[in-house]
C-alpha positions in Angstrom: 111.0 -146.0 8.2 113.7 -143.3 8.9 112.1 -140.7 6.6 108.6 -141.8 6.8 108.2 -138.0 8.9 108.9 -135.1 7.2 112.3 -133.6 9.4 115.0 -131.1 8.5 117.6 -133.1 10.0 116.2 -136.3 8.3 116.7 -134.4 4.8 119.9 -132.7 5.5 121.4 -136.3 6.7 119.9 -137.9 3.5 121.5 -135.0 1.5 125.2 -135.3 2.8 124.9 -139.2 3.2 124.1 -139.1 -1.2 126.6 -136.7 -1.2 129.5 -139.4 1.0 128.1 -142.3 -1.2 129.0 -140.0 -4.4 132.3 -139.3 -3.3 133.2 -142.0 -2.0 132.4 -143.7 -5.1 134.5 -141.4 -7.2 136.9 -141.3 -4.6 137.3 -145.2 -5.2 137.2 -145.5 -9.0 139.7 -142.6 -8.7 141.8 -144.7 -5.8 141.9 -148.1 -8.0 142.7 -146.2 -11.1 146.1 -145.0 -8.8 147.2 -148.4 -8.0 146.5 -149.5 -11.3 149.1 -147.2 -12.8 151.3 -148.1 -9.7 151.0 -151.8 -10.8 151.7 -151.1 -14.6 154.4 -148.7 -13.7 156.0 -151.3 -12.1 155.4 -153.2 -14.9 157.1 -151.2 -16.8 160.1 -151.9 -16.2 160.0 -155.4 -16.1 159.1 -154.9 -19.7 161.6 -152.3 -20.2 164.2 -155.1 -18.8 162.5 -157.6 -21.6 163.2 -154.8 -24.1 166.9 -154.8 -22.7 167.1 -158.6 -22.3 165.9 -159.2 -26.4 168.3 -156.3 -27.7 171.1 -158.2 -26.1 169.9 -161.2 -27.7 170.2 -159.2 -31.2 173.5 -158.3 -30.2 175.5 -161.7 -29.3 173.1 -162.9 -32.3 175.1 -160.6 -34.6 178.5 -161.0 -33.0 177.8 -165.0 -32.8 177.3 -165.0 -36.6 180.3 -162.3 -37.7 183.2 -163.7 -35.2 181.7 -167.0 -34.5 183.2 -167.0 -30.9 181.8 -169.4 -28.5 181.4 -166.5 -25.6 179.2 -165.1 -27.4 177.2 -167.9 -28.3 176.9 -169.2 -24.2 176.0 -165.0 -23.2 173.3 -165.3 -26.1 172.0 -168.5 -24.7 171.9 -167.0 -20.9 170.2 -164.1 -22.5 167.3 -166.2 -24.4 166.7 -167.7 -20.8 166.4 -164.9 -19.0 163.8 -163.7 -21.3 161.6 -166.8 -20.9 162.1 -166.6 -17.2 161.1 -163.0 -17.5 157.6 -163.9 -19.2 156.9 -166.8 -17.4 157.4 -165.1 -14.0 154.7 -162.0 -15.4 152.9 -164.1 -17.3 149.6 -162.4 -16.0 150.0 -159.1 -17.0 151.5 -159.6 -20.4 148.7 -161.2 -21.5 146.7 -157.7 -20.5 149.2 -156.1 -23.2 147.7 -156.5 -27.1 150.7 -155.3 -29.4 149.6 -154.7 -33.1 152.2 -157.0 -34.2 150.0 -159.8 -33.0 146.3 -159.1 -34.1 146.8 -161.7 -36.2 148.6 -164.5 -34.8 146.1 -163.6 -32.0 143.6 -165.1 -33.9 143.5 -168.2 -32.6 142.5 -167.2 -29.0 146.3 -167.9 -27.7 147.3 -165.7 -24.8 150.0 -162.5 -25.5 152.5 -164.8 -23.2 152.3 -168.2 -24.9 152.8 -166.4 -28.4 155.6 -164.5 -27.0 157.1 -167.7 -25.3 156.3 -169.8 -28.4 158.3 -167.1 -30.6 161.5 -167.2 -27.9 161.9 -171.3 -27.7 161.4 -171.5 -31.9 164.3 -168.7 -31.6 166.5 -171.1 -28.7 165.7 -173.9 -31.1 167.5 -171.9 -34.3 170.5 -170.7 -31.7 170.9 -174.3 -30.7 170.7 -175.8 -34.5 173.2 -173.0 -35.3 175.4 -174.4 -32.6 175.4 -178.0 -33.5 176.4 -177.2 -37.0 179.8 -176.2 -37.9 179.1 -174.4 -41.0 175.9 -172.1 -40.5 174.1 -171.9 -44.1 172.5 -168.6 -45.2 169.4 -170.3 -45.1 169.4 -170.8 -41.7 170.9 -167.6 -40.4 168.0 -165.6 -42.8 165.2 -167.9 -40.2 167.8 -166.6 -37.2 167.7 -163.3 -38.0 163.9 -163.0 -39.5 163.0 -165.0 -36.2 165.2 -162.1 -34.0 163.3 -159.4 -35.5 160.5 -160.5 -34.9 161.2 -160.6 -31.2 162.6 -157.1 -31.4 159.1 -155.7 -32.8 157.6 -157.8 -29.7 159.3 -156.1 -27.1 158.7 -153.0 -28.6 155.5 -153.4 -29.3 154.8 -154.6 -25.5 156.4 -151.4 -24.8 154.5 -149.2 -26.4 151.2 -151.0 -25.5 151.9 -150.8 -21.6 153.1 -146.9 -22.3 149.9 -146.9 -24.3 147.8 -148.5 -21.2 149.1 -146.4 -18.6 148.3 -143.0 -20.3 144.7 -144.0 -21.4 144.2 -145.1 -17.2 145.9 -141.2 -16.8 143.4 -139.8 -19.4 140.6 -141.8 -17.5 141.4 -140.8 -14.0 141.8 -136.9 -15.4 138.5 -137.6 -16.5 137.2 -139.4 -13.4 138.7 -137.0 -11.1 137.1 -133.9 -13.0 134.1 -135.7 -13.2 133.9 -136.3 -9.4 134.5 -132.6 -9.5 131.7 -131.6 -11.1 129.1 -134.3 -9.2 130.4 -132.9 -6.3 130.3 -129.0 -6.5 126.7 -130.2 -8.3 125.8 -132.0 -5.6 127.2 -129.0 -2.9 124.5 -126.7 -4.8 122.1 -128.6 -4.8 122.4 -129.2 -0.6 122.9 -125.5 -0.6 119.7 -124.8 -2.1 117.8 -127.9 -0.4 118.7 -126.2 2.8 117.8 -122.4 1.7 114.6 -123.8 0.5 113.9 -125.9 3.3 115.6 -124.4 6.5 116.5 -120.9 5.4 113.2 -119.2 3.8 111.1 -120.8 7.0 113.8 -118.2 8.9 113.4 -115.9 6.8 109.3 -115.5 7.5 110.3 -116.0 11.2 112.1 -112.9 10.6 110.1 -111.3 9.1 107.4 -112.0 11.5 109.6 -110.6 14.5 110.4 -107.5 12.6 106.9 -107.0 12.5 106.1 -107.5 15.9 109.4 -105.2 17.1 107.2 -102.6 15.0 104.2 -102.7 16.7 102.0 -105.4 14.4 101.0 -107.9 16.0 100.2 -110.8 13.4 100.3 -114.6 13.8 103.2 -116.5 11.6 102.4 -118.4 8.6 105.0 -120.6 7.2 104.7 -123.4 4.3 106.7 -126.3 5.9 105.8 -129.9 7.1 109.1 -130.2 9.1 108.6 -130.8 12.2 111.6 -128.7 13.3 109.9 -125.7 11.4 106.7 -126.9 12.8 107.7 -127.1 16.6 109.0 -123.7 16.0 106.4 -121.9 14.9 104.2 -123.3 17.5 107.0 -121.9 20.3 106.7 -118.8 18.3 102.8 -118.8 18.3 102.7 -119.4 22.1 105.2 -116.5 22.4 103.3 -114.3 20.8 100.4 -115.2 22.6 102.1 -114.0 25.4 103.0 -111.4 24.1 99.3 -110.2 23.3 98.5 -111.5 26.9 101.6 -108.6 28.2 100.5 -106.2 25.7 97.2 -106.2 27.1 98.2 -106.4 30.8 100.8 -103.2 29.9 97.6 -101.5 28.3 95.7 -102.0 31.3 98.4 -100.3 33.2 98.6 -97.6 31.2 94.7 -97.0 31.7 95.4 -97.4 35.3 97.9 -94.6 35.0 95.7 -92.5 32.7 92.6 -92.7 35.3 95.7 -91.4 37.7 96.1 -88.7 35.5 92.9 -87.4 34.5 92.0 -87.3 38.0 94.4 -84.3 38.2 93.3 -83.1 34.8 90.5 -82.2 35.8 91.1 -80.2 39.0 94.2 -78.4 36.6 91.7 -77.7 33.7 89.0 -76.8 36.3 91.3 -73.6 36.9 91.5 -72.2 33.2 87.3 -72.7 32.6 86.8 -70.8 35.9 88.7 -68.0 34.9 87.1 -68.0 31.4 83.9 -68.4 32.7 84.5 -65.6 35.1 85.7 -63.4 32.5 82.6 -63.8 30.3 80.4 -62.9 32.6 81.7 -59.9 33.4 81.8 -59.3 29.5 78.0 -59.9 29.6 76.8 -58.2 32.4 79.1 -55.2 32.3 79.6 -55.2 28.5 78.3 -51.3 28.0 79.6 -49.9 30.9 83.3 -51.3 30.9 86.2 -49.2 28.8 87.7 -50.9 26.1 91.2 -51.4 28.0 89.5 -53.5 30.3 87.2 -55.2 27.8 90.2 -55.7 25.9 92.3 -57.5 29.0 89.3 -59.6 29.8 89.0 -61.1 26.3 92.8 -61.7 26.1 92.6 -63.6 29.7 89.9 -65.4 28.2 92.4 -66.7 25.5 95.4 -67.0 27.0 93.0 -69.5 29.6 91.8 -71.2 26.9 95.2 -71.9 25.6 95.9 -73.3 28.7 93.3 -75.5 28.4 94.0 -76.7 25.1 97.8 -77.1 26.4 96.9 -79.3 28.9 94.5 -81.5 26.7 97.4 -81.5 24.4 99.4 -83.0 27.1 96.9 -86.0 27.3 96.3 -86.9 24.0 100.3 -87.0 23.6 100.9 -89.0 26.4 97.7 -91.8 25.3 98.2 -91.7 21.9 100.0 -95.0 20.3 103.1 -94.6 18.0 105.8 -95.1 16.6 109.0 -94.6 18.3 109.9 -90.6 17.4 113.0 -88.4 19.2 112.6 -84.6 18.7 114.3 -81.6 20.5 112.6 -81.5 23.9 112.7 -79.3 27.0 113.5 -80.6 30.1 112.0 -78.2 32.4 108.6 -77.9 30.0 108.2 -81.5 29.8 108.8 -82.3 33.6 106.4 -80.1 34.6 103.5 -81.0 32.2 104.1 -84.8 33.7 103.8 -83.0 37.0 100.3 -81.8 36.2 99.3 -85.4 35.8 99.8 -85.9 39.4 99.5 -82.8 41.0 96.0 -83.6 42.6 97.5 -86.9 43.8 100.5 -85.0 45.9 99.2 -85.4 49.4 99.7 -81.9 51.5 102.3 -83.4 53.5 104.5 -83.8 50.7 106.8 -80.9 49.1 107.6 -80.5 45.4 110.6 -79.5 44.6 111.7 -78.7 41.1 115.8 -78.3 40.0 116.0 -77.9 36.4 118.1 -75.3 34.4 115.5 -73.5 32.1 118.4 -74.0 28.9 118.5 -77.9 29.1 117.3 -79.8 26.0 117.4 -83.7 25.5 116.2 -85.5 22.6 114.0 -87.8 23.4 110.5 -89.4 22.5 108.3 -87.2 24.2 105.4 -89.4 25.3 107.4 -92.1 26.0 109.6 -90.6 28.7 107.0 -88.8 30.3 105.5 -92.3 30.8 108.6 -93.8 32.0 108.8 -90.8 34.3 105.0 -90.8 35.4 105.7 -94.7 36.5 108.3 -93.6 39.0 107.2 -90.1 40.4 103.6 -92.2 40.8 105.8 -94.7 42.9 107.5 -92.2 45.0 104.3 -90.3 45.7 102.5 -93.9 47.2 105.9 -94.2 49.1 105.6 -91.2 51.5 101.5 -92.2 52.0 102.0 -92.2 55.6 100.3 -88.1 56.4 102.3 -88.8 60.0 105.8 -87.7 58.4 107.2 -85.0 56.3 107.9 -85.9 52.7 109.7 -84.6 49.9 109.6 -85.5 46.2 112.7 -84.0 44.2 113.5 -84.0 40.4 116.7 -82.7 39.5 117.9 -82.2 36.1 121.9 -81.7 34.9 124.2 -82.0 32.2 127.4 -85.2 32.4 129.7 -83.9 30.4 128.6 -83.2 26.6 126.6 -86.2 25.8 124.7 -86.8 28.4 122.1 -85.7 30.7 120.9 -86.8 34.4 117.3 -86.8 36.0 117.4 -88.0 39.6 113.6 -88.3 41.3 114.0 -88.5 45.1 111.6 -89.3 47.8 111.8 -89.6 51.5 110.0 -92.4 51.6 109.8 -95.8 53.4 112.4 -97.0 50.7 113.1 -100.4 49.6 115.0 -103.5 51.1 117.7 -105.0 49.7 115.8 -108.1 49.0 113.9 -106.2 46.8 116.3 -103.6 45.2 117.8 -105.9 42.8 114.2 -107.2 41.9 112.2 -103.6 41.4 112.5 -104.1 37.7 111.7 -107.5 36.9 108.2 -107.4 35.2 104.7 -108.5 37.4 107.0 -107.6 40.9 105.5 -105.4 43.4 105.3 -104.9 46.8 102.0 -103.5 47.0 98.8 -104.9 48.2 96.9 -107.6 45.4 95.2 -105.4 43.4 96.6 -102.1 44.0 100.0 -103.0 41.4 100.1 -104.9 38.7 104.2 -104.8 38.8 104.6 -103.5 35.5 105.1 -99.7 36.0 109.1 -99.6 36.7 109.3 -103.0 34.1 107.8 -100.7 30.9 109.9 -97.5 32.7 113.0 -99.3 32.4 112.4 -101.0 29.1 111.6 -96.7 27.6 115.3 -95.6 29.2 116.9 -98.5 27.4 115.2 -97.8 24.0 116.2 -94.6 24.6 120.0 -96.0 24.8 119.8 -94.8 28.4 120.2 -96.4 31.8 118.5 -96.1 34.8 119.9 -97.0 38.3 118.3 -97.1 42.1 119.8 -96.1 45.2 117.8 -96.8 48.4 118.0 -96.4 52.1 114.8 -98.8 54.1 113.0 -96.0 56.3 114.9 -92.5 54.5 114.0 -92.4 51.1 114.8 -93.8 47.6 116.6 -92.1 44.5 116.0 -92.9 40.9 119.3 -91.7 38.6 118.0 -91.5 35.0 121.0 -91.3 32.3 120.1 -90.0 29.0 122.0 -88.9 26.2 121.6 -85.6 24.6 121.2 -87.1 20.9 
């Protein structure tokens, strides 16, 4: 039920949870493995105290049957107790030890304790026939001694098993933990590449997607993925682009808007130029035999130099509508406000003055069309702010150097201005303050957006009833 729908998070969970179970796991073999070698460890040295406890038994043995003192007979007795008490009281984990010395007498299915207890009372039993008899025969201290030895290969033998034990459960934890290792950094891969497969390559396309779109191609997203985190993504990234197309298109319709604007004044400033060639080839025809060649020769270079005019100004709109990619080159500030300015020219009522302040010398790189846009947007603003024929206006663009980086274009009007409601707002996209219809809101939005991609900024200064002032910063390079 929890992964019946395909989810990101579902498979990422399911991919650390394996990966928890897996260590945990080791983690556990690994954490009984340590307390079994605690246990034997302290096992050890009760069997290193048996050891101890049967080579004192040797000892008094010896000494019993060489001085035949009685001390030593009473310290070997104490000493044969203490070893029974000693396997009775671990009588458990002896019987986990198998010494070679008793693969045989093991045969019978009897436990590693009851042999070695068995072996200890026959022993008591020779110590305590020895001590009821005055004089010891050889025949009885050979069983003594054969018996003792025996005993002493025990307790070695249990020795060497437990050290035995405890470094094969070392070996095996080495092994366990290295193992663990390895099924963990195997298992860290493989979540690594579950969530580049799964989470990354889906970003990627996004990516890729936006990159394309930041470049001008509009294109919807296509992404392989059933997740339904990938899924609800690229539907919020389908809607946005939507919406983008839907902006594009509104932005496109203000730019037509702007270029009906323009060719309105196109046509009265190329109007000028096709007079004066038309004029001049008139007189060329009617007068062609009867004029000198100076003159003939002034009228046909007026008719070129209008006609380069002409193509100038044509040039100017098919720079400023054709779509590109974003381009800086070495631009004249002077030349390029004043071919804006023959955009609007015709739409300059008479009641307004033009007023031009730029220093011949001043260069900016910048993307040509571009800024002129940005530009057209605000001077078109400024001119529908001083509409009112009652009042002197003036519309002032003023060019200057800040420093040696950057340069400064302030456009000025004495206009009705703008509130201070409004000021903060003039550049959010779809706000005007003009009549439905007559602004779409977008026209100081794209201007601002151009200074920015220009790594510019752009700042407003305005009084309600005196006038507004647009401060462009630009940098040179």
């Amino acid at each position: 039920m929890l992964f019946r729908e395909s989810s990101l998070r579902k498979k990422i969970i399911l991919g650390y949870i394996a990966g928890l179970v897996i260590i945990l796991i080791a983690a556990s073999f690994i954490l009984l493995n340590l307390v079994f070698i605690e246990e034997r460890i302290k096992f050890f040295s009760v069997i290193t105290r048996f050891v101890d406890t049967v080579l004192e038994i040797r000892r008094y043995e010896k000494n019993y049957f060489l001085y035949k003192q009685p001390d030593d007979l009473e310290r070997l007795q104490e000493y044969i107790d203490n070893a029974l008490v000693i396997l009775k009281r671990n009588y458990s984990n002896f019987d986990i030890i198998r010494p070679s010395s008793l693969d045989i007498k093991q045969g019978d299915g009897r436990s590693t304790s009851d042999i070695a207890i068995e072996m200890i009372t026959r022993y008591k039993i020779l110590i305590q026939t020895a001590k009821e008899e005055r004089d010891v025969d050889d025949a009885l201290q050979e069983e003594v001694r054969k018996t003792g030895h025996e005993l002493t290969e025990l307790a070695e033998d249990l020795s060497n098993s437990e050290r035995d034990i405890i470094k094969k459960t070392i070996v095996s934890t080495k092994r366990s933990l290295i193992l663990s290792l390895v099924v963990f950094f195997t298992g860290t891969v493989f979540i690594g590449i579950m969530v580049s497969t799964l989470v990354i390559r889906p970003l990627k396309e996004l990516e890729q997607s936006m990159n394309s779109i930041a470049s001008g191609r509009f294109e919807m997203l296509h992404i392989d993925s059933h997740d339904q985190e990938i899924i609800s993504l690229k539907k919020a990234f389908e809607r946005m682009v939507k919406e983008i197309f839907s902006q594009r298109d509104i932005i496109r319709s203000e730019k037509l808007k702007s270029l009906g604007t323009m060719l309105a004044g196109i046509a009265h400033e190329i109007n000028n130029p096709l007079s004066n060639i038309s004029t001049s080839a008139e007189i060329l025809e009617e007068e062609i035999n009867g004029l000198d060649s100076e003159f003939k020769k002034e009228l046909i270079q007026q008719i070129i130099r209008e006609t380069d005019r002409a193509r100038d100004i044509v040039r100017s709109v098919l720079d400023y509508t054709r779509d590109r990619e974003f381009r800086k080159e070495e631009v004249s500030l002077s030349e390029l406000i004043s071919r804006t300015m023959r955009f609007v020219k015709s739409d300059i009522p008479s009641h307004v003055t033009f007023h031009l302040d730029i220093p011949e010398g001043l260069v900016v790189r910048v993307d040509r069309q571009k800024l002129q846009h940005a530009l057209l947007n605000i001077i078109k603003n400024a001119i529908d702010a001083m509409s009112d024929i009652n009042r002197e206006g003036i519309l002032a663009i003023k060019g200057y150097e800040l420093g040696d980086t950057l340069v400064s274009i302030e456009i000025s009007d004495t206009g009705t201005g703008i509130s201070d409601d409004n000021l903060h707002k003039i550049f959010d996209p779809f706000f005007t303050t003009k009549d439905v219809g007559k602004g779409t809101g977008l026209g100081l939005f794209i201007s601002h957006n151009i200074i920015r991609q220009h790594r510019g900024e752009i700042s407003v200064k305005s009084t309600p009833g005196r006038g507004t002032t647009f401060t462009i910063t630009l940098p040179k390079e």
